[in-house]
Every structure is written in C-alpha cells, then in structure tokens.
PyMOL CGO cylinders between C-alpha atoms (Angstrom):
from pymol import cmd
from pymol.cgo import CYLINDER

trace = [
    CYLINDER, 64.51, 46.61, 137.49, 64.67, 50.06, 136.00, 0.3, 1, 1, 1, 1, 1, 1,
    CYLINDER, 64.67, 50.06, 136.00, 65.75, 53.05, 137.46, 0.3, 1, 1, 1, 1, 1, 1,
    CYLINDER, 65.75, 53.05, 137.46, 62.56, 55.38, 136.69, 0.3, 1, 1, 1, 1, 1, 1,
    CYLINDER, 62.56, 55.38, 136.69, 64.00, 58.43, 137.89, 0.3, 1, 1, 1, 1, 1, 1,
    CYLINDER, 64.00, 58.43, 137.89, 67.25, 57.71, 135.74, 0.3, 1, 1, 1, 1, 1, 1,
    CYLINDER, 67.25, 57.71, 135.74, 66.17, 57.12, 132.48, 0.3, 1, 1, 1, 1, 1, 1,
    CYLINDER, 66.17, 57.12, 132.48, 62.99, 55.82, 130.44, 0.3, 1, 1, 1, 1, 1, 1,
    CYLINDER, 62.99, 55.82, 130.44, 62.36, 52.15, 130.22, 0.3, 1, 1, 1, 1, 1, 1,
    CYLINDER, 62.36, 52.15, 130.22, 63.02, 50.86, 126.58, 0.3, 1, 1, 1, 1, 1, 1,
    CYLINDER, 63.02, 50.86, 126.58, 61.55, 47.85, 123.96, 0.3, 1, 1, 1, 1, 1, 1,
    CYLINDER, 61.55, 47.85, 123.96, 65.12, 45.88, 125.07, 0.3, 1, 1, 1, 1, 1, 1,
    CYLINDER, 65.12, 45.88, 125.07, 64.35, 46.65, 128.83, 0.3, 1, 1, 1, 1, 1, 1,
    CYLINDER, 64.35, 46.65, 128.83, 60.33, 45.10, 128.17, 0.3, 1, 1, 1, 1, 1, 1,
    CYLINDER, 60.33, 45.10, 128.17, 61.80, 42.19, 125.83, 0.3, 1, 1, 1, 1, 1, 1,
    CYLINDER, 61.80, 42.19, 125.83, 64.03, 41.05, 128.73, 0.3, 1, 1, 1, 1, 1, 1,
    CYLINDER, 64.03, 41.05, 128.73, 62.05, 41.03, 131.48, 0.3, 1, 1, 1, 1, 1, 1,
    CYLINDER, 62.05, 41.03, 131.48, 57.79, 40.84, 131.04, 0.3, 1, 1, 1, 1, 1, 1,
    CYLINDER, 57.79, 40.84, 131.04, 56.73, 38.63, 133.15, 0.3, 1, 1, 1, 1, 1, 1,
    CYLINDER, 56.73, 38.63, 133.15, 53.30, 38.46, 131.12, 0.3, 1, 1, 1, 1, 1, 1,
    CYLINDER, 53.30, 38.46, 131.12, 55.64, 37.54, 128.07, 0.3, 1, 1, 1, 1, 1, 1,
    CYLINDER, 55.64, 37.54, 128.07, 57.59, 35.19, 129.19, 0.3, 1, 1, 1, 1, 1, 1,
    CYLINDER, 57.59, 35.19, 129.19, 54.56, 33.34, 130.98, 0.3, 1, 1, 1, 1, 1, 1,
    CYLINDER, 54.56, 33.34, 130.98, 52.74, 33.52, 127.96, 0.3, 1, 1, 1, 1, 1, 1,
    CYLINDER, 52.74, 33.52, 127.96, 55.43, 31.71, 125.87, 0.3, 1, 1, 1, 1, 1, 1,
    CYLINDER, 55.43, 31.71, 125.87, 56.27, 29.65, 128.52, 0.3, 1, 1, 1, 1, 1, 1,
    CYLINDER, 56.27, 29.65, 128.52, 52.04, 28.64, 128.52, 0.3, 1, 1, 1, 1, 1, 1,
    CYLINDER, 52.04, 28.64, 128.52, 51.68, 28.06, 124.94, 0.3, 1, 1, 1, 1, 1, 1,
    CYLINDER, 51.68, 28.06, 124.94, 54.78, 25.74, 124.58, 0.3, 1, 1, 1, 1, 1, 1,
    CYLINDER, 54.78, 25.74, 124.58, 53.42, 23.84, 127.62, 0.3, 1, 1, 1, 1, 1, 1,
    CYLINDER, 53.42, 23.84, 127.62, 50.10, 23.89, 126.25, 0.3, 1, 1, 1, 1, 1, 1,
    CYLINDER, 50.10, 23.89, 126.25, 50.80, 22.83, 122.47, 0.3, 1, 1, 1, 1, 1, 1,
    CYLINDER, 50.80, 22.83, 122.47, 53.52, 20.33, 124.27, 0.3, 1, 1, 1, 1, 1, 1,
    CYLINDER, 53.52, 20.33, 124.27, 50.26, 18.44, 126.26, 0.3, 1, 1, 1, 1, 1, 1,
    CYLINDER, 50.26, 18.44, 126.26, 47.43, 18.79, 123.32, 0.3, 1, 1, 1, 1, 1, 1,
    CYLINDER, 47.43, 18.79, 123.32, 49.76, 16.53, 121.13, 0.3, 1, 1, 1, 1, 1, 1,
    CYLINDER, 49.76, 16.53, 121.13, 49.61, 14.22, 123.44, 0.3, 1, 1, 1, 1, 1, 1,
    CYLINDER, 49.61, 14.22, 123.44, 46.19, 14.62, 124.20, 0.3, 1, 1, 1, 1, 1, 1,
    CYLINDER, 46.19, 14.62, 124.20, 45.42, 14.85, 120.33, 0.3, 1, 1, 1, 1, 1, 1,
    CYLINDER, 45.42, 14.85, 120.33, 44.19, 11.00, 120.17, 0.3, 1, 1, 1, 1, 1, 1,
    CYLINDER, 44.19, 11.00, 120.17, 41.65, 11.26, 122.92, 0.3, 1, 1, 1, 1, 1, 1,
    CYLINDER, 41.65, 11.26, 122.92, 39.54, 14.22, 121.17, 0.3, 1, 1, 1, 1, 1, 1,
    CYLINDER, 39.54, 14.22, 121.17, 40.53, 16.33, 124.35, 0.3, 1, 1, 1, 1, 1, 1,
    CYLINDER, 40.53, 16.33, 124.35, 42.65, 19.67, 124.78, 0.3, 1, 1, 1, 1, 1, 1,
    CYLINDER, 42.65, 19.67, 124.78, 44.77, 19.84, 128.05, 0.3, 1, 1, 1, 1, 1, 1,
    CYLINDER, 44.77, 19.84, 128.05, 41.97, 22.80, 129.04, 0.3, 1, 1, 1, 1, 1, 1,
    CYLINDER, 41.97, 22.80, 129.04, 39.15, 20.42, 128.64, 0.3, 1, 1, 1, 1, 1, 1,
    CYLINDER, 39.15, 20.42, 128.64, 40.80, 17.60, 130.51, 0.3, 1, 1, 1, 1, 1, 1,
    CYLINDER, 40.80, 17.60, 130.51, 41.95, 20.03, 133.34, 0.3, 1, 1, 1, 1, 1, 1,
    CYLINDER, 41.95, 20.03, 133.34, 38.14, 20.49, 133.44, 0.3, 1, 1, 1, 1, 1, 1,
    CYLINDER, 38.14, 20.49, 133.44, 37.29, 17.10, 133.90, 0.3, 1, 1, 1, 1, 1, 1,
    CYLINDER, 37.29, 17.10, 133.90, 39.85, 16.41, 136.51, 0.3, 1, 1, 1, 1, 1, 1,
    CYLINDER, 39.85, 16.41, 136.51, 38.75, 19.29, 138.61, 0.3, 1, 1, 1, 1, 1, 1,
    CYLINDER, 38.75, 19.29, 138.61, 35.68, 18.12, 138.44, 0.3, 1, 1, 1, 1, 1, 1,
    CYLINDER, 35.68, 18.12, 138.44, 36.40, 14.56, 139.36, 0.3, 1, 1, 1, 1, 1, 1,
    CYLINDER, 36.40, 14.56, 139.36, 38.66, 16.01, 142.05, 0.3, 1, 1, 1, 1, 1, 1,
    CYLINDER, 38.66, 16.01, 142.05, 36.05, 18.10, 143.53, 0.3, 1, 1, 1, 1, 1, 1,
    CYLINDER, 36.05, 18.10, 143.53, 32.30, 18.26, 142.09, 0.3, 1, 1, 1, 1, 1, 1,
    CYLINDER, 32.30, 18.26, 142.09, 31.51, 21.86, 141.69, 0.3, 1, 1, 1, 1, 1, 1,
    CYLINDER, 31.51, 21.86, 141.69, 28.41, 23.44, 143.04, 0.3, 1, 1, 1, 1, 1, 1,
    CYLINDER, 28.41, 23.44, 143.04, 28.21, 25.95, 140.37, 0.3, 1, 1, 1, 1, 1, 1,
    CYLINDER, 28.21, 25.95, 140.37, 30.32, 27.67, 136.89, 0.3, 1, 1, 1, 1, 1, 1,
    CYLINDER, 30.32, 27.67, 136.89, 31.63, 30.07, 139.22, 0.3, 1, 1, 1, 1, 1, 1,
    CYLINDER, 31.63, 30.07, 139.22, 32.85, 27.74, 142.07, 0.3, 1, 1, 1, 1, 1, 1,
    CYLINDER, 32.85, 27.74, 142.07, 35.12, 25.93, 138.91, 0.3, 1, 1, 1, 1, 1, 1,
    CYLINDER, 35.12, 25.93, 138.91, 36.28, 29.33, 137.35, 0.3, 1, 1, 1, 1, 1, 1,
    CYLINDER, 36.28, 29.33, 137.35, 37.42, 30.26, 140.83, 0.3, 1, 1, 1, 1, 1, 1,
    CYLINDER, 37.42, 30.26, 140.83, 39.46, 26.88, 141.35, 0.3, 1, 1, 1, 1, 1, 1,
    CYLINDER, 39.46, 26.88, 141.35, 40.81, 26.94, 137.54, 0.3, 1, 1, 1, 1, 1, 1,
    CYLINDER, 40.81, 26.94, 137.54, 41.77, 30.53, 137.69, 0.3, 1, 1, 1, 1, 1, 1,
    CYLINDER, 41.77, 30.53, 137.69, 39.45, 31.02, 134.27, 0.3, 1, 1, 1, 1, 1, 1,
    CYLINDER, 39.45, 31.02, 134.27, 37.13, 33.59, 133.35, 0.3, 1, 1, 1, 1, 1, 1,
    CYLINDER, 37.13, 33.59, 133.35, 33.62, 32.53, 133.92, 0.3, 1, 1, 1, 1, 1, 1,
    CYLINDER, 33.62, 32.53, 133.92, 32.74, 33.19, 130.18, 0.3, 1, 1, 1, 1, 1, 1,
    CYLINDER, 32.74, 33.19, 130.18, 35.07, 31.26, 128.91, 0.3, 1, 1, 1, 1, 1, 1,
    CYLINDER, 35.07, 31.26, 128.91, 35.00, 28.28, 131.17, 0.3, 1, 1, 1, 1, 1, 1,
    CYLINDER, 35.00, 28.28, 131.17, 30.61, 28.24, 130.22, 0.3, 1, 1, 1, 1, 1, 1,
    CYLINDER, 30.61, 28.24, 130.22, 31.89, 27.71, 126.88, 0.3, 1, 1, 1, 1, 1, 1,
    CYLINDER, 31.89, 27.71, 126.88, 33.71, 24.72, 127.15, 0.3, 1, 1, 1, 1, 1, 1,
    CYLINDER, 33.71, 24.72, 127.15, 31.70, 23.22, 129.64, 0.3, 1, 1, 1, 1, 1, 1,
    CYLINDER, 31.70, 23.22, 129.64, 29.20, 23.39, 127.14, 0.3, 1, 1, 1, 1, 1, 1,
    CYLINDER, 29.20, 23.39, 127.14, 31.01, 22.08, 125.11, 0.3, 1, 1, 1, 1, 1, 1,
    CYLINDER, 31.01, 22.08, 125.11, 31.65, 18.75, 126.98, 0.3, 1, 1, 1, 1, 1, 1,
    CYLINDER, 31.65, 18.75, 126.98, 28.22, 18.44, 128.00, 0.3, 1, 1, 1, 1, 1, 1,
    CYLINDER, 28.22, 18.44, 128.00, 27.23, 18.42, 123.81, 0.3, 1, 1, 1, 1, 1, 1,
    CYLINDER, 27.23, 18.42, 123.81, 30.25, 15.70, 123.36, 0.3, 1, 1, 1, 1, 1, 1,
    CYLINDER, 30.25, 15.70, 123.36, 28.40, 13.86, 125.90, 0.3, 1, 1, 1, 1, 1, 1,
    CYLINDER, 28.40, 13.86, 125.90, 31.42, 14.21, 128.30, 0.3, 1, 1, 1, 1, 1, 1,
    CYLINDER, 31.42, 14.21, 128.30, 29.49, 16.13, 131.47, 0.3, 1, 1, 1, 1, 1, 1,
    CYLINDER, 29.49, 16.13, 131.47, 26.06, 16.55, 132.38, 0.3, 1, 1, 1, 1, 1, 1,
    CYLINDER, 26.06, 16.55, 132.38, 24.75, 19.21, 134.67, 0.3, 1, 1, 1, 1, 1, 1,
    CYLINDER, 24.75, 19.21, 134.67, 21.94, 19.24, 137.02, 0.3, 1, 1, 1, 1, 1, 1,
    CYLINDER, 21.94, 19.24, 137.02, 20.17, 21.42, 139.73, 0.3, 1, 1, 1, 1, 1, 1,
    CYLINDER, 20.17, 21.42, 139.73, 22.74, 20.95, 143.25, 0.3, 1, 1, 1, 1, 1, 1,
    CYLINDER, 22.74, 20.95, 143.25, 19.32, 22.28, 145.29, 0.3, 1, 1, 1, 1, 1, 1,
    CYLINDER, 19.32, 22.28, 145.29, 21.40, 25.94, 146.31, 0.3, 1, 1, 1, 1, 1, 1,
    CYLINDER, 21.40, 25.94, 146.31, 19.77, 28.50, 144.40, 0.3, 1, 1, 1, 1, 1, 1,
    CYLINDER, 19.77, 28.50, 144.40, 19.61, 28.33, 140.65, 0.3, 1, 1, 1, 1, 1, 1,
    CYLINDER, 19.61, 28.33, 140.65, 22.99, 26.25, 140.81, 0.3, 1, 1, 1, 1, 1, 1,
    CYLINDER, 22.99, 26.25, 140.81, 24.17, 23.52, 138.83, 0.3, 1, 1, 1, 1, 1, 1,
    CYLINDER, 24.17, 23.52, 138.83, 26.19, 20.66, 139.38, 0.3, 1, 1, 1, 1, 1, 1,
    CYLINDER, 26.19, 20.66, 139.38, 28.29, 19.27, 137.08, 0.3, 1, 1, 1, 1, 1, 1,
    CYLINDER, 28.29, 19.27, 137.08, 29.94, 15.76, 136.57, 0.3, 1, 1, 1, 1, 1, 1,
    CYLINDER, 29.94, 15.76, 136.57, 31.26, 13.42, 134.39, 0.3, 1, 1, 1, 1, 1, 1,
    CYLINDER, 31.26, 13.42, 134.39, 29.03, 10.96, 132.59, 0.3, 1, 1, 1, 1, 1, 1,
    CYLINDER, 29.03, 10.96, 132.59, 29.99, 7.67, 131.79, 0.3, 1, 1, 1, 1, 1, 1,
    CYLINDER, 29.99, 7.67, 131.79, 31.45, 8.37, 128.58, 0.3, 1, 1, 1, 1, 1, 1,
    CYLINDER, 31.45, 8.37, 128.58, 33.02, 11.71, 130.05, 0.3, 1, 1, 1, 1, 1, 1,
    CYLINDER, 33.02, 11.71, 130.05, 35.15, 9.04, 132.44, 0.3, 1, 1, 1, 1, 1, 1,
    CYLINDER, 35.15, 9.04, 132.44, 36.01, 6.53, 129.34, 0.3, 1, 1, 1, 1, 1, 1,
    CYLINDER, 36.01, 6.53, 129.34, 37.64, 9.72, 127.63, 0.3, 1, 1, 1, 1, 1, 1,
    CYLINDER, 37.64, 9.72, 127.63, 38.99, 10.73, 130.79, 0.3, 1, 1, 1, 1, 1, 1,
    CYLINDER, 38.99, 10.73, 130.79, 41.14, 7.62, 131.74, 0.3, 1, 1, 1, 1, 1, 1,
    CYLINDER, 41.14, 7.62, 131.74, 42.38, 7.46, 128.35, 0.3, 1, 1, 1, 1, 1, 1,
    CYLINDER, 42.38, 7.46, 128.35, 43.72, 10.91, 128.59, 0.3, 1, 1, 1, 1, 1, 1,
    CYLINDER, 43.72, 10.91, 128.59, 45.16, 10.70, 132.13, 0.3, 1, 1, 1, 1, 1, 1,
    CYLINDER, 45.16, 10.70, 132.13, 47.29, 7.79, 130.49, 0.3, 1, 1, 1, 1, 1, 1,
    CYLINDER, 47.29, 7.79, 130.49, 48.38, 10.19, 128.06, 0.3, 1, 1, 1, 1, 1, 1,
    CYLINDER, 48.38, 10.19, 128.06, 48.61, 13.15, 130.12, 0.3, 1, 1, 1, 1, 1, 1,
    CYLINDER, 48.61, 13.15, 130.12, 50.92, 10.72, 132.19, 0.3, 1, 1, 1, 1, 1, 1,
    CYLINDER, 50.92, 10.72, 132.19, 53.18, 10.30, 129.26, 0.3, 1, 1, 1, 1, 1, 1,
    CYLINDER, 53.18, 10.30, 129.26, 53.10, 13.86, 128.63, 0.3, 1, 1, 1, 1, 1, 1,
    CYLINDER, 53.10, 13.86, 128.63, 53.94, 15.01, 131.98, 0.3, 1, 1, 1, 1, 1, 1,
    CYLINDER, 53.94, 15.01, 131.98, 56.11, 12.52, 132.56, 0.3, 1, 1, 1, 1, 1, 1,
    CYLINDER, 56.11, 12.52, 132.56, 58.56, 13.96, 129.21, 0.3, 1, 1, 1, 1, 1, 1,
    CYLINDER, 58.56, 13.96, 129.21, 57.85, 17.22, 130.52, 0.3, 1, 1, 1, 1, 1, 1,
    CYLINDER, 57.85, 17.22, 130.52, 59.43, 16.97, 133.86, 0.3, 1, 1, 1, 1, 1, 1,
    CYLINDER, 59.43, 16.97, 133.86, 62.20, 14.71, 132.37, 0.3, 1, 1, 1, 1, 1, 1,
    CYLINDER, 62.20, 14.71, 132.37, 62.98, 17.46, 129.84, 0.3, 1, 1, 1, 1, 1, 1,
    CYLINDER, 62.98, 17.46, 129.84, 63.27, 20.76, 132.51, 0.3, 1, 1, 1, 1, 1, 1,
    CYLINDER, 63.27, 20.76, 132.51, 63.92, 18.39, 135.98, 0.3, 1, 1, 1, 1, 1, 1,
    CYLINDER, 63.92, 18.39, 135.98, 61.77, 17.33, 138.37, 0.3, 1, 1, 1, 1, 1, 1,
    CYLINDER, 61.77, 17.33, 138.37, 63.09, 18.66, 141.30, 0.3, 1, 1, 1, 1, 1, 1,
    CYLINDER, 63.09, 18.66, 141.30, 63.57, 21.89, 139.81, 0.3, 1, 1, 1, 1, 1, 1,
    CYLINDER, 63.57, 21.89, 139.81, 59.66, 22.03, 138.33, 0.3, 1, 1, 1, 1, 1, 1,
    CYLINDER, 59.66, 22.03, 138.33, 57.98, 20.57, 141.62, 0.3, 1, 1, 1, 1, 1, 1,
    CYLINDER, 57.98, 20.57, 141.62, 60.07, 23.99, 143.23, 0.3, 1, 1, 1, 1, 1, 1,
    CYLINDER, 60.07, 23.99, 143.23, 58.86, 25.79, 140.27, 0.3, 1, 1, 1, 1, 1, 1,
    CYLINDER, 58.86, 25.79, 140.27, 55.34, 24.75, 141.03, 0.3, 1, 1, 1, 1, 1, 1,
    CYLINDER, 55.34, 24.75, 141.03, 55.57, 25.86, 144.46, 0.3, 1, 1, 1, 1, 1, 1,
    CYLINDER, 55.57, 25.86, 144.46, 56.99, 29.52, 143.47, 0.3, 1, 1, 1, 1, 1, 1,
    CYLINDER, 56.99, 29.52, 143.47, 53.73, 30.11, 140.73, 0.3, 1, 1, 1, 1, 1, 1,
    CYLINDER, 53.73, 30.11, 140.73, 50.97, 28.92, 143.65, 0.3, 1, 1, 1, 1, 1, 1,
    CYLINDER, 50.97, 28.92, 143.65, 53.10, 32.00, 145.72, 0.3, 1, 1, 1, 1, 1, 1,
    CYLINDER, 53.10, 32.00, 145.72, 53.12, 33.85, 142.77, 0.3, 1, 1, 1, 1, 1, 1,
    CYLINDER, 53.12, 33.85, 142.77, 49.19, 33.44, 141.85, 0.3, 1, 1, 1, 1, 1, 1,
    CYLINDER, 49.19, 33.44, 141.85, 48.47, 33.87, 145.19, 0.3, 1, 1, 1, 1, 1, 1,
    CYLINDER, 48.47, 33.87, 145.19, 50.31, 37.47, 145.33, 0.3, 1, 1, 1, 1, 1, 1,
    CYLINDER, 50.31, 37.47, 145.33, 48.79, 38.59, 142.25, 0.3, 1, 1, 1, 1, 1, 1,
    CYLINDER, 48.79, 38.59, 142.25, 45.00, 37.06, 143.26, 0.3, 1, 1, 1, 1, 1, 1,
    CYLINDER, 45.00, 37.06, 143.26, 45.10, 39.28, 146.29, 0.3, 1, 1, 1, 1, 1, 1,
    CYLINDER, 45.10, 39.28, 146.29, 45.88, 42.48, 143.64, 0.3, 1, 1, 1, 1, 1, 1,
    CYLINDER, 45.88, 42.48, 143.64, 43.06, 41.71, 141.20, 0.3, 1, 1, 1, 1, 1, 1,
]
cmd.load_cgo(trace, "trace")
C-alpha cells in the first residue's frame, strides 16, 4: 500500500496492485478457458451458470437470480431471454405479484447435461492446472471477499 502522505501513487504503483485488474484478467482467462469447452453445446459458461442456478434453486423472480449470480438485473433479462427464445427456459407467473418463475424446459435440461459433462472436463483441467487445494482456499477467500465488498455497495 502507498504511503499517501509521502508521495503520489504512480501508473507502476496501479499496474502492480488493482485488484479490479487483476480480477478482470484473472475472469476473462477463466471465462474464455470454460466457453471452449462449452463451445460444442451452443452454451457460454454465463448461460450455463444460469441454468444451474436455476436448477439449483428455482427463482421467484429476475431479481431474486441477479441477487444470487451477483449480475446486474439488465443484463441477466437479456440472456434469460435469450434462453427462453433457444427454447432452453420458459417463464411463468409464480402467483407473488407480477413475478415470474423461471425453469428449464426439456430441451433446456438436454443442453444442460451435456454441458455439465463438459463443464466437468473443464473444471476438472482447471483445478489440475492452479491446485485444488489451493483454489477450493481460493474460493473460500473471494465468498469473504464478495461478501466485504457487497456490504460497501
């Protein structure tokens, strides 16, 4: 950390040490790492982290699943919509409010089982590649992490 009161923070002291960088990076490696595996099934590791929260835990509403994903609502609508004009989810009335339900239809869980194989594969290299013992700690420091920074935003 810089001293402030010392001397002015410079490019070098921003290169070494954003955490917003270096997540970033980190993210789109990780990211471009899973859609290859992915590639086959039609799916991007977003959209299939959509379906699996959804299998995991039916939503009540677009806001419920932003809030669980950590997404923005706008951009989450988008790709739901998405799936649901693949033919992937369908959404209908949950009987709270104006909400809607979403789930996976029967194609939506075809395309979903032959992604979690690949997914498997994927993860699998992954945590072969950087260790799983140290990414399962890892894992555990970013939920502390997220949690830190939720209760800021």
């Amino acid at each position: 950390m810089v001293d402030h009161s010392s001397q002015e923070t410079t490019p070098l002291d921003v290169a070494r040490t954003c955490a917003a960088l270096y997540s970033r990076v980190f993210s789109r490696l990780v990211t471009r790492h899973y859609n290859h595996h992915l590639a086959e099934t039609g799916l991007r590791i977003t959209q299939f982290s959509i379906l699996n929260a959804i299998k995991l835990s039916p939503p009540n509403s677009i806001n419920e699943l932003a809030e669980l994903l950590g997404m923005e609502r706008t951009s989450l609508q988008r790709t739901v919509e998405k799936l649901i004009a693949k033919g992937l989810l369908e959404s209908r009335p949950t009987g709270q409010k104006r909400s809607l339900g979403l789930s996976l239809t029967q194609e939506g869980e075809d395309i979903y089982q032959q992604a979690l194989a690949r997914w498997e594969d994927a993860h699998n290299e992954f945590t072969e590649m950087v260790g799983a013992d140290d990414w399962s700690e890892t894992v555990g420091k970013l939920r502390r992490y997220s949690v830190k920074l939720q209760s800021t935003l």
